[in-house]
C-alpha positions in Angstrom: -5.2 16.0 -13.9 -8.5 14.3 -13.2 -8.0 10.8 -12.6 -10.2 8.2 -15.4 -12.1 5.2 -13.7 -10.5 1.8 -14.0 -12.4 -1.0 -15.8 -12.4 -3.5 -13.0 -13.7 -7.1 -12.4 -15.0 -7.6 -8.6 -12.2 -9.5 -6.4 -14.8 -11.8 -5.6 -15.4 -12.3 -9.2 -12.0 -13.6 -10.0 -12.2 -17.3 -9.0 -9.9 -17.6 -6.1 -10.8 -15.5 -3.3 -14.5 -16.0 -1.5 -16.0 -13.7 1.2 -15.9 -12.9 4.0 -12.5 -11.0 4.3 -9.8 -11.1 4.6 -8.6 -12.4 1.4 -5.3 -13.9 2.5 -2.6 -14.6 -0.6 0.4 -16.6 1.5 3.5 -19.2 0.9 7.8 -18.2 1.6 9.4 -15.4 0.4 11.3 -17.2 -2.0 10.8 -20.7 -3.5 13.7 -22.6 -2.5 13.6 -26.2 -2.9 10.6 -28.3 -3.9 10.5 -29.9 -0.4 10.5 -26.7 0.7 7.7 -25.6 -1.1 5.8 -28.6 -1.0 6.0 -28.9 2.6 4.8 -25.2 3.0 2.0 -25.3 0.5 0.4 -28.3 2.3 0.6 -26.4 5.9 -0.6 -23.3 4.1 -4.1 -25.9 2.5 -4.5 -27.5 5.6 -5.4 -24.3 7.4 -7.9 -22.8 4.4 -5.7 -20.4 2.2 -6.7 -21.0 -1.2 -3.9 -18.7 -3.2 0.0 -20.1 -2.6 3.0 -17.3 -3.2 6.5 -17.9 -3.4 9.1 -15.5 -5.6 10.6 -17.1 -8.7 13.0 -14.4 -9.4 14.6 -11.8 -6.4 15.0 -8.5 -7.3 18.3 -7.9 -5.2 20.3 -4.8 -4.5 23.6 -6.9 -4.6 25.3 -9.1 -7.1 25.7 -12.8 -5.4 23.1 -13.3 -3.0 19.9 -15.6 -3.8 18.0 -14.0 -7.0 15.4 -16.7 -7.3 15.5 -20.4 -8.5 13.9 -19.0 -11.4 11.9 -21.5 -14.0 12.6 -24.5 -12.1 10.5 -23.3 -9.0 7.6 -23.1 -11.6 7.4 -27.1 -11.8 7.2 -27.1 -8.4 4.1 -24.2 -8.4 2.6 -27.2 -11.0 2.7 -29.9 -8.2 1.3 -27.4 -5.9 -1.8 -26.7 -8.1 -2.1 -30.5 -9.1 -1.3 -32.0 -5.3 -3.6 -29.5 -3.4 -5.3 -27.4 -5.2 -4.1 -24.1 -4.4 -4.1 -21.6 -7.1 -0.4 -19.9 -7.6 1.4 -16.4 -7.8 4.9 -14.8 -7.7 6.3 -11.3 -8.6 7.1 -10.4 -12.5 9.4 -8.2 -13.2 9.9 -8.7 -17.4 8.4 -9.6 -20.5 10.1 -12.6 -20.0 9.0 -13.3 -16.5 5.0 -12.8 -18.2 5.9 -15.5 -20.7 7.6 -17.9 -18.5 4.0 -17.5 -15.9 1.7 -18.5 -18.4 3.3 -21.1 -20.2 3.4 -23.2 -16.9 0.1 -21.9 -15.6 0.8 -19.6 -12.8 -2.5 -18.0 -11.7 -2.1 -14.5 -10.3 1.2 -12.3 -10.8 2.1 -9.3 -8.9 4.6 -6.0 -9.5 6.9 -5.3 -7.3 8.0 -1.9 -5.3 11.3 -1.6 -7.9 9.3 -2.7 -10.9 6.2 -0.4 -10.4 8.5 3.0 -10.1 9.7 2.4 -13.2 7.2 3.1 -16.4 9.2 1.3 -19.2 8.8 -2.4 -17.3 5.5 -1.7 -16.6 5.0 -1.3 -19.7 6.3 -4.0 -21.0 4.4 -6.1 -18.9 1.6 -4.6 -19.8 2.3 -5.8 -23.4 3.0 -9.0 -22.6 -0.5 -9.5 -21.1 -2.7 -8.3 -23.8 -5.2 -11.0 -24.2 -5.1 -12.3 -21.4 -7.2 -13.3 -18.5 -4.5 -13.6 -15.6 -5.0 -11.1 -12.6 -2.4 -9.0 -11.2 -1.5 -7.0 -8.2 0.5 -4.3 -8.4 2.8 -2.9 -5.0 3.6 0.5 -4.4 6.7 2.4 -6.0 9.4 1.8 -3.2 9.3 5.9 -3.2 6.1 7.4 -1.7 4.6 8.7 -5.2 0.8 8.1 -5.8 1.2 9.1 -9.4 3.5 6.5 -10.1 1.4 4.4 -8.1 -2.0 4.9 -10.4 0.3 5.3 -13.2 1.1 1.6 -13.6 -2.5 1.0 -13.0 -3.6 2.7 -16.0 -1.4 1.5 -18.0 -2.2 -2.4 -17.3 -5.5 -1.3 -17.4 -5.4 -0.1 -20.9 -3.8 -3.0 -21.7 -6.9 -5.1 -20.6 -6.4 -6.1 -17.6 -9.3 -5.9 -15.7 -8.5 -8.2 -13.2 -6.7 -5.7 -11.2 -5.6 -4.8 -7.6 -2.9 -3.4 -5.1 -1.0 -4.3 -2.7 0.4 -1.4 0.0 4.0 -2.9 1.1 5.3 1.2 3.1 7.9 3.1 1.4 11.3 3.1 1.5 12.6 5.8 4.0 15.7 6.7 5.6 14.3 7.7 8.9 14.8 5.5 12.1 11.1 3.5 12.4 10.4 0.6 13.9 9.0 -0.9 10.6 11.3 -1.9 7.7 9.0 0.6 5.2 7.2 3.2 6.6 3.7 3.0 6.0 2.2 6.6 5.1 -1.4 4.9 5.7 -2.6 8.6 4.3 -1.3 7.6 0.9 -3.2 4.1 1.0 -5.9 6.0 1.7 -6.1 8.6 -0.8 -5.5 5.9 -3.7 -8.7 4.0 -1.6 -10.7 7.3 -1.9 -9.8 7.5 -5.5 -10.4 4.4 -6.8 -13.1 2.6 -4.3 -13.1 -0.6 -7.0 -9.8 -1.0 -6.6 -9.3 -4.2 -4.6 -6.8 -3.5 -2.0 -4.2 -6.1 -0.5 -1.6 -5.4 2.6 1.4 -6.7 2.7 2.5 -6.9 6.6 5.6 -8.9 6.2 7.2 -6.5 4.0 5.7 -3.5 6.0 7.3 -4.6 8.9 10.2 -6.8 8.4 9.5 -8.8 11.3 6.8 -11.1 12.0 6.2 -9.4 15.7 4.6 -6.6 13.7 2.5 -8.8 11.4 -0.4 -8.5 13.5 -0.9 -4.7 14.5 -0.6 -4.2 10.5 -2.8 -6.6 9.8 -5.2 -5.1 11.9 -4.7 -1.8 10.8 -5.0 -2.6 7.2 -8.3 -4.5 8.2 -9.5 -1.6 10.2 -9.5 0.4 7.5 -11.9 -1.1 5.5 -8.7 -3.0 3.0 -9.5 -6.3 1.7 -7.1 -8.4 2.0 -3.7 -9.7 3.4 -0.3 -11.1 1.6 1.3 -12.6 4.4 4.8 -14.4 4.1 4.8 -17.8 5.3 7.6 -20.6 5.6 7.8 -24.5 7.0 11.3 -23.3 8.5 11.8 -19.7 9.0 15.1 -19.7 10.8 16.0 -21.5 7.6 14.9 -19.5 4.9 17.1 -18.0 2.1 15.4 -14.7 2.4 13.9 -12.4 5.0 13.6 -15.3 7.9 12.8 -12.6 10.4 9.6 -11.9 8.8 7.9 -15.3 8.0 5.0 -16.9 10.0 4.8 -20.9 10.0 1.7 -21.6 8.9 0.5 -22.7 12.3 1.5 -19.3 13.5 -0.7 -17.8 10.4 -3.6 -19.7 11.0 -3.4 -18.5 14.5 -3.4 -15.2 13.6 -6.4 -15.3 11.0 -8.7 -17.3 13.0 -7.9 -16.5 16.4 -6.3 -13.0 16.6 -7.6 -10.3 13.9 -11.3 -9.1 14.3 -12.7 -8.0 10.9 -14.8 -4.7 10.5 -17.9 -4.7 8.5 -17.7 -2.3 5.7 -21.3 -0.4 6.5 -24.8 -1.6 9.2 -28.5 -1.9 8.1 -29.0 -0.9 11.9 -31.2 2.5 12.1 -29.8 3.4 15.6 -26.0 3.0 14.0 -27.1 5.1 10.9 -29.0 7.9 12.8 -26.0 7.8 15.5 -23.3 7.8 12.5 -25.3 10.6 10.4 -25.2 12.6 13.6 -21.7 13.0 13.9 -21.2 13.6 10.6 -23.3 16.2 10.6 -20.7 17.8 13.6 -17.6 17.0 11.2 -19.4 18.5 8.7 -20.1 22.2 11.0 -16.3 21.6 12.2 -14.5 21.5 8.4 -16.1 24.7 7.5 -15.9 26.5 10.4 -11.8 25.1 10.0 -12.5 26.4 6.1 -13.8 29.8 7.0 -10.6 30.0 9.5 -7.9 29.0 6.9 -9.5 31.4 4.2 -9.1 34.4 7.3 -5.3 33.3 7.8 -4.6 33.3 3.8 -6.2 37.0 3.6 -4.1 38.3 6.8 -1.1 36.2 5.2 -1.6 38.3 2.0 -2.0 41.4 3.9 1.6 40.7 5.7 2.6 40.2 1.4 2.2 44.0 1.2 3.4 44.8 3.8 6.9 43.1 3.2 6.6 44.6 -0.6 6.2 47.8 0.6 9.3 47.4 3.0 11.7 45.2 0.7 11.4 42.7 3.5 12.2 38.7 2.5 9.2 36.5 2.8 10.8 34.1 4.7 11.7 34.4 8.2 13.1 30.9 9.4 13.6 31.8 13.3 9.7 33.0 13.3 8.5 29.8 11.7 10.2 26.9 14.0 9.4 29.4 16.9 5.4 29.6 15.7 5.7 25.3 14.9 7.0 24.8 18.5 4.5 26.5 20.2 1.5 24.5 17.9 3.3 21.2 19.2 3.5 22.3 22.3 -0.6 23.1 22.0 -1.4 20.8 20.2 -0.7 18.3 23.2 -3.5 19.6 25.2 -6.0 18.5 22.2 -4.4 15.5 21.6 -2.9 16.2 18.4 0.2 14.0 17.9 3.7 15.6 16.3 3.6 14.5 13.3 -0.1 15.5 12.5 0.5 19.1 13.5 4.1 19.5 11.3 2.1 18.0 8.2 -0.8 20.3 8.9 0.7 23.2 9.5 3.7 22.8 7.1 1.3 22.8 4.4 -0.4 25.7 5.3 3.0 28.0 5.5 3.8 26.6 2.3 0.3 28.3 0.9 1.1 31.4 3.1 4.3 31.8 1.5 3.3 30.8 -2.1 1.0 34.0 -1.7 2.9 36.1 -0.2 6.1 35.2 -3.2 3.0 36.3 -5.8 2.2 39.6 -4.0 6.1 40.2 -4.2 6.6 38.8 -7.7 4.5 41.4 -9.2 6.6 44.1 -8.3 9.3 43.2 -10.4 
């Protein structure tokens, strides 16, 4: 299905972010106490950021640990807006938690990984914000499904917000990664290549569950042309209630925007680096159909070996050929400098095609 365009307003145009990048969205993981946030919020002005977070309610997969100081924390989100001037934000997760935002003023809300895979809460959210003004951001399902992902877009969309954006936290997986969610940067991109409007916030401290990572993700978000950063940051890590190991003092934040991460421009007036760039495009664009001619030669011999497994009563699969065939392209693929992982995705895909035509050559035999 073709994907509509979203009715967006410009980040830029929202009020609380100002160029150039990144835009940086900051504060604890969790609003504790109000000396706690208080002391935080003040680090966090002193050192530029404009937009405070903290969470008012923690989704949590087990009964008794810290779920949020819930309304309370949302007086203290007041002083923080009256005291230094910082606009506010925290994660919704209900109608209830809509309600509770705008009646004490909260300025930006965001959907988290649990809320966004499932449609009925977005929807009720969605409800819940019809006529109004407030922007949100919405994480990706904890489960690496783009639909799902655009999904809760539209549907806040068509309930009028307009002032709309994403932020890429990684996926839950069960494979052993350095990261605490695995990023799948391919999927980011995709939903980037989609939707080019779409202002696009990287969230490092959940990426990585550890603030050693903080900066390569931040870079790598930047890199790629992202806009901005929601980075987790606490007056007393070691002492936080939730996810110490992945919270930045703000003097360790304003170290790493100002001193560490180098921002990309997005494009160059320069002649030399558009007759340079257009060059090599040109080349990409000579290799991806030479590489399109050469898949479309594979598929017909893939067919041919179709009959020829009809006409024998053969099965199409033959598991022993096909991990014997990937070794050998890893094994290749090293001399090009074509990691692992690239060259199962790649070539995965392509024996899934060759065996989806070969199962229709077969199928019409019956």
């Amino acid at each position: 299905m073709a994907e509509k365009n979203l009715d967006i307003i410009p980040l830029y145009e929202w009020g609380m972010f100002t160029e150039p990048k990144p835009s940086v969205v900051a504060g604890p993981c969790s609003a504790e106490t109000e000396e706690q946030v208080m002391e935080t919020a003040k680090g966090l002005k002193d050192m530029g950021i404009n937009v405070f977070r903290a969470g008012i309610w923690k989704p949590r997969t087990h009964p008794g640990c810290f779920e949020g100081i819930g309304v309370e924390g949302l007086k203290w989100f007041q002083r923080v807006k009256k005291e230094y001037g910082l606009k506010v934000s925290t994660e919704v997760a209900s109608e209830k938690h809509v309600y509770e935002c705008l009646k004490y003023g909260v300025d930006l809300l965001w959907l988290g990984a649990r809320t966004t895979a499932n449609p009925f809460l977005v929807q009720e959210i969605a409800d819940a914000l019809k006529g109004t003004d407030i922007p949100v951001l919405v994480k990706n399902p904890v489960n690496a499904d783009l639909d799902l992902w655009i999904g809760a877009l539209e549907r806040l969309n068509r309930a009028g917000v307009k002032k709309l954006g994403v932020i890429h936290r990684g996926f839950s997986t069960f494979d052993k990664i350095k990261y605490r969610n695995d990023p799948q940067w391919q999927i980011a991109i995709e939903l980037r290549s989609r939707y080019p409007e779409l202002p696009f916030f990287v969230d490092p401290s959940h990426m990585g569950g550890n603030k050693d990572y903080i900066h390569e993700i931040s870079q790598r978000s930047l890199d790629l042309g992202f806009e901005g950063l929601m980075i987790e940051s606490h007056c007393n890590p070691s002492a936080a209630w939730s996810d110490a190991k992945q919270q930045l003092v703000p003097e360790e934040l304003s170290d790493l925007l100002y001193n560490k991460l180098i921002v990309r421009d997005v494009d160059s007036d320069s002649p030399e680096w558009k007759e340079n760039i257009d060059q090599l495009r040109a080349k990409i664009d000579v290799i991806d159909e030479n590489l399109l001619y050469a898949l479309g030669s594979r598929m017909k011999i893939s067919r041919q070996i179709g009959e020829y497994k009809r006409d024998n009563n053969i099965a199409i699969i033959q598991a022993s050929r096909w991990d014997s065939l990937l070794c050998k392209v890893v094994e290749k693929g090293k001399e090009y400098g074509l990691t692992e992982n690239f060259l199962n995705d790649v070539f995965n895909a392509i024996h899934e095609a060759s065996v989806e035509i070969q199962n229709e050559i077969i199928s019409k035999q019956k």
